[in-house]
Steps between C-alpha positions, in 0.01 A plus 500: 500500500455909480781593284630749789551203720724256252871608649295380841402182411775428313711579847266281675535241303949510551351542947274219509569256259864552365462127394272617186553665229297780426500724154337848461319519201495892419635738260470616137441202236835441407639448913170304519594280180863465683330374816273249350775374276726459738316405797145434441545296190782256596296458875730661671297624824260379767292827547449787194470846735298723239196695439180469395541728174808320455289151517272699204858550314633206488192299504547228242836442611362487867208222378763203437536431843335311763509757754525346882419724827 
């Protein structure tokens, strides 16, 4: 998504379905190292709310999933 618009998918995500988990993926390398250690890394999340020069970032970490939508 537009990087302006992450805070409002993220709070769509809680409204609409509070059943999944979704995880920003934003932030300067080391936050964005936390995340993906943390949450990407040990699977936990059903939906990865980022953007696209994030997907460019983090792009070979991104890769090792079969991505579902």
């Amino acid at each position: 998504v537009p990087k302006s618009t992450l805070k409002n998918w993220e709070n769509e995500f809680k409204k609409w379905c509070p059943t999944l988990k979704g995880v920003v993926l934003i932030g300067d390398q080391e936050t964005r190292q936390q995340i993906i250690s943390d949450e990407i890394v040990t699977n936990n999340f059903d939906a990865i709310i980022t953007s696209y020069e994030m997907v460019l970032k983090c792009g070979s970490t991104l890769k090792k999933f079969m991505w579902k939508y």
